[in-house]
Residue frames as a rotation matrix with the C-alpha (Angstrom) as fourth column:
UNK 1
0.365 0.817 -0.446 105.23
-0.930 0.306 -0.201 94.03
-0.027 0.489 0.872 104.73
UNK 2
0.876 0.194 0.441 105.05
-0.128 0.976 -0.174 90.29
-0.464 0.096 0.880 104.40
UNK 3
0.587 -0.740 0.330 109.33
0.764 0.370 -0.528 89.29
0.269 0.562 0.782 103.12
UNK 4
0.480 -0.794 0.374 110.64
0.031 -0.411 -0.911 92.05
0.877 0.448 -0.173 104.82
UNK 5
-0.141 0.023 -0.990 112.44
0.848 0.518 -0.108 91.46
0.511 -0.855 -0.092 107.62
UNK 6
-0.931 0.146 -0.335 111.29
0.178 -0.620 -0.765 92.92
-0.319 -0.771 0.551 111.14
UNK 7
-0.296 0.948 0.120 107.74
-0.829 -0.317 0.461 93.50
0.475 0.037 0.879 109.40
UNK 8
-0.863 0.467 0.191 104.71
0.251 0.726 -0.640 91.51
-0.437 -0.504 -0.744 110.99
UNK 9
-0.334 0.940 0.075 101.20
0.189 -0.011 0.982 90.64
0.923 0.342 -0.174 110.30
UNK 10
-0.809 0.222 0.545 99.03
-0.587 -0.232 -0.776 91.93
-0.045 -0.947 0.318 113.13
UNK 11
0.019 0.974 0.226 95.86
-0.560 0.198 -0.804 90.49
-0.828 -0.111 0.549 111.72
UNK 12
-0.655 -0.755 -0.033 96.58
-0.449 0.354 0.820 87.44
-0.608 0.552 -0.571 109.70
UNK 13
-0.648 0.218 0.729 93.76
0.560 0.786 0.263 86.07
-0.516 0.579 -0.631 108.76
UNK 14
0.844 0.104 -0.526 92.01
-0.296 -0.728 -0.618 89.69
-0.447 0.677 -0.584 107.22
UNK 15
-0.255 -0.636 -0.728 95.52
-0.809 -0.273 0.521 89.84
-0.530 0.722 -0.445 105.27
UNK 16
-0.855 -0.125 0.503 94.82
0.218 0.794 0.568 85.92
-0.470 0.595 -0.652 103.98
UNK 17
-0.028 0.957 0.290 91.15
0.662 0.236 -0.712 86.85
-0.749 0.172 -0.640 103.26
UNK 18
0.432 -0.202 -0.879 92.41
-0.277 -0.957 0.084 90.16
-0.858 0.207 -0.470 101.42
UNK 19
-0.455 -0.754 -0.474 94.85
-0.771 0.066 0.634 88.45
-0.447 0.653 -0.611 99.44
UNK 20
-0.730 0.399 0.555 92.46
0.590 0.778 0.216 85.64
-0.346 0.485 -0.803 98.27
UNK 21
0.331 0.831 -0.446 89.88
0.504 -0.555 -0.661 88.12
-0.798 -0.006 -0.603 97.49
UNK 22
0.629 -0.338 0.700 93.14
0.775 0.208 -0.596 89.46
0.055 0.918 0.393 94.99
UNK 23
0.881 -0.431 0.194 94.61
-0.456 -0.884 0.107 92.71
0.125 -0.183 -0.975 96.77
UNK 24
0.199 -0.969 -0.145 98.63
-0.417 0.050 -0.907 92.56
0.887 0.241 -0.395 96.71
UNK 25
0.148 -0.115 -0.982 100.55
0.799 0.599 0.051 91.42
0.583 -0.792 0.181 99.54
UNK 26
-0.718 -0.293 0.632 101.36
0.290 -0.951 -0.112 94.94
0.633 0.103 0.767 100.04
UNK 27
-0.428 0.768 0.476 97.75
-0.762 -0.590 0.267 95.95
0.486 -0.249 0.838 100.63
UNK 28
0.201 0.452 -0.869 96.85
0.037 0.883 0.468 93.18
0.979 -0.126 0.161 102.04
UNK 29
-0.047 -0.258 -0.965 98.99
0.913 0.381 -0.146 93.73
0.406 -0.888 0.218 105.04
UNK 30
-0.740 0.032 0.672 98.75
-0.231 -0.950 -0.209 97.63
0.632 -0.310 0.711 105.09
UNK 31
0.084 0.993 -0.088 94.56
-0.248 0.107 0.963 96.69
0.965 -0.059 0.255 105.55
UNK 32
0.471 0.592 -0.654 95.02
0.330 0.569 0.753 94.44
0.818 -0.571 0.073 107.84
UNK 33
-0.604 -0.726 -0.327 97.84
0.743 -0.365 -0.561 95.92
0.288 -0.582 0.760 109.90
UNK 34
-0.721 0.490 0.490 95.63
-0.320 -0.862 0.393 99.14
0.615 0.126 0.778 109.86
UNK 35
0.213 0.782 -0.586 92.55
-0.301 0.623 0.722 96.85
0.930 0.023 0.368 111.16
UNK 36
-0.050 -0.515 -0.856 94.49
0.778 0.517 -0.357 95.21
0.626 -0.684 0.375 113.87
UNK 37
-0.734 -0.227 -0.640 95.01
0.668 -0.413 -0.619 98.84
-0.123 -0.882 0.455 115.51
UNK 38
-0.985 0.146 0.088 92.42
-0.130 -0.977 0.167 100.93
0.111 0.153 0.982 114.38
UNK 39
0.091 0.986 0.143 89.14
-0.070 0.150 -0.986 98.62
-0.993 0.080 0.083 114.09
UNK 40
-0.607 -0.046 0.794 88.00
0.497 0.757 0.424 97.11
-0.621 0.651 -0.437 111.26
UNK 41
0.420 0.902 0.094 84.87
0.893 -0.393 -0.218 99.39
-0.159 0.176 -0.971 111.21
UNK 42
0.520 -0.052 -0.852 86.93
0.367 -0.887 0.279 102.07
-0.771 -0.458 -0.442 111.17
UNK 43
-0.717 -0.690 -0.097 89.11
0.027 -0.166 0.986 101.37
-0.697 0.704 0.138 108.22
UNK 44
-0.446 0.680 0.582 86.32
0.851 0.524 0.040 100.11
-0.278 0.513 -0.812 106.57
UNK 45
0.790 0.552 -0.266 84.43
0.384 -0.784 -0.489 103.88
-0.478 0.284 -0.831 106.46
UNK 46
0.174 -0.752 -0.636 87.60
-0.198 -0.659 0.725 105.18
-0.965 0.000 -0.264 105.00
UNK 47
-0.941 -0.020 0.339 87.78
0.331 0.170 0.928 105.57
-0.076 0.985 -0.153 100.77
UNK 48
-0.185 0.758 0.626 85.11
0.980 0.190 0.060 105.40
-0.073 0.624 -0.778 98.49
UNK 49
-0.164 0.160 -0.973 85.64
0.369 -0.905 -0.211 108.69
-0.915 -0.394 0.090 97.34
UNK 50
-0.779 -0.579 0.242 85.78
0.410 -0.178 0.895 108.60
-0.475 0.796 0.375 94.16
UNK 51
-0.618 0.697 -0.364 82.06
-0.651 -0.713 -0.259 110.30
-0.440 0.077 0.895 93.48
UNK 52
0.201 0.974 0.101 79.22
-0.423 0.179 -0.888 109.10
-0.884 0.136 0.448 91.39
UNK 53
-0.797 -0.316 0.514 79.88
0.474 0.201 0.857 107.83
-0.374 0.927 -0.010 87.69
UNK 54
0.559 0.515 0.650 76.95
0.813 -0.496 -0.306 110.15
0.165 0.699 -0.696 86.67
UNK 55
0.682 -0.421 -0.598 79.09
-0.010 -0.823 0.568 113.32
-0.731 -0.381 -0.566 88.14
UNK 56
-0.408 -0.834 0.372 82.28
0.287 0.270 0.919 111.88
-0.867 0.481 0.129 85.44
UNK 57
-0.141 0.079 -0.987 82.47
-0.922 -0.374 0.102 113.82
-0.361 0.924 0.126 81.74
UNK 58
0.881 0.363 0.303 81.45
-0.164 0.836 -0.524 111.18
-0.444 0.412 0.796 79.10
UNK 59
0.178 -0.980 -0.085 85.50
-0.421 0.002 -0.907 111.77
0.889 0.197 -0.413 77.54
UNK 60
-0.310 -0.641 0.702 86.73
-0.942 0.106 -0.319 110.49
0.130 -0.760 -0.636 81.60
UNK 61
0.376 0.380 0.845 83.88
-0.500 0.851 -0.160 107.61
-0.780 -0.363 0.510 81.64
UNK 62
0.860 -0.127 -0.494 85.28
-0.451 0.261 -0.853 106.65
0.238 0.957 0.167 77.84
UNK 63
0.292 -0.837 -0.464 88.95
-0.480 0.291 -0.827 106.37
0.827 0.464 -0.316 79.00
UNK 64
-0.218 -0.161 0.963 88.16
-0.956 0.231 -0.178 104.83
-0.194 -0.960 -0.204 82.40
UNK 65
0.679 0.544 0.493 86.29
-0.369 0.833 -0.412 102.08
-0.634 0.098 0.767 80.34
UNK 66
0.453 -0.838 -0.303 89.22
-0.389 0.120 -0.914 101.84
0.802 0.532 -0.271 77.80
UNK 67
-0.157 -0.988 -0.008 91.35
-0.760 0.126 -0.638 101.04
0.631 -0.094 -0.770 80.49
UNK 68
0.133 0.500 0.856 88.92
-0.736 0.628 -0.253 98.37
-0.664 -0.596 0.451 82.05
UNK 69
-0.874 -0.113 0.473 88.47
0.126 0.887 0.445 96.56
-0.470 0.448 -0.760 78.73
UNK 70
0.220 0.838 0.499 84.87
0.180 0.468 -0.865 97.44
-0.959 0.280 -0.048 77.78
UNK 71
-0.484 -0.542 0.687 84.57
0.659 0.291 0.693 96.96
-0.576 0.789 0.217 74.42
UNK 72
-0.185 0.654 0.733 83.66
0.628 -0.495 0.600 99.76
0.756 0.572 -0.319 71.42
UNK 73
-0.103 0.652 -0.751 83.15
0.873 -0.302 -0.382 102.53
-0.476 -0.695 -0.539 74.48
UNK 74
-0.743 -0.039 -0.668 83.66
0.030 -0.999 0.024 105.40
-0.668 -0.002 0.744 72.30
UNK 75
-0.836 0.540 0.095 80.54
0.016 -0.148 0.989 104.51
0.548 0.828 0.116 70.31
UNK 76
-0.158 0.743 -0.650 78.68
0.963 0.263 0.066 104.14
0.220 -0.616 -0.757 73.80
UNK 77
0.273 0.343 0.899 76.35
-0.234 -0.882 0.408 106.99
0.933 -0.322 -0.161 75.59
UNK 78
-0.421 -0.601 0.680 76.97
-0.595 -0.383 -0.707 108.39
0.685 -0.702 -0.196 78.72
UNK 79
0.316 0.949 -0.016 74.22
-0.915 0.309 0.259 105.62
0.251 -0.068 0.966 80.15
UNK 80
0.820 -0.059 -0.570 75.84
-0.122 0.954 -0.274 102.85
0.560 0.294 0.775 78.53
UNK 81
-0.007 -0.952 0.305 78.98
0.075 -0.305 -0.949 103.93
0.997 0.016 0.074 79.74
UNK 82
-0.190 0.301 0.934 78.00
-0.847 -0.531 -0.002 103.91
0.496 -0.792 0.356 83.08
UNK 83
0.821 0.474 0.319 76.08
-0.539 0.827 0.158 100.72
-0.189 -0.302 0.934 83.14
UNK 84
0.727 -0.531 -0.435 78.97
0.034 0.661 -0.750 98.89
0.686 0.531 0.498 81.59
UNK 85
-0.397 -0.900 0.181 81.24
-0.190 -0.112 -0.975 100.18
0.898 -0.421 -0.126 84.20
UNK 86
0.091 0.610 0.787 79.06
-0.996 0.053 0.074 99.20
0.004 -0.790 0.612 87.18
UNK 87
0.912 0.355 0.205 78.66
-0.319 0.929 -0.190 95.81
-0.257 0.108 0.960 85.94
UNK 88
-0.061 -0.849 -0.526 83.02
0.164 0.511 -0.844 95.32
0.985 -0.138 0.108 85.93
């Protein structure tokens, strides 16, 4: 990664766009390193697994929002709790 020696960027300006965008420098160069040999489109379909927020218990959407910041979630419904997390 980026400071160590013998690493390289393959794709520098995905890592600069990555890392202004706020991902680490870390991830920033995995991505783009990834990208560089695999296709962009290709990394790109990879993730987003994490499911639905209606599929999530209203106790998992409570301490997922607790650890976002929303405010007062344990007085919210599974709804609110939902919408509020969409909308970080």
């Amino acid at each position: 990664m980026p400071g160590r020696r013998g690493s390289q960027l393959k794709d520098r300006e995905l890592y600069e766009e990555l890392r202004e965008d706020g991902a680490s420098k870390e991830k920033a160069a995995r991505i783009s390193n990834a990208a560089a040999k695999e296709g962009r489109s290709k990394v790109g379909r990879r993730g987003g697994k994490a499911g639905d927020y209606e599929d999530w218990t209203v106790d998992r959407l409570r301490k997922r929002a607790s650890e976002l910041g929303v405010k007062s979630p344990s007085r919210m419904r599974k709804s609110e709790l939902v919408s509020a997390l969409r909308d970080r």
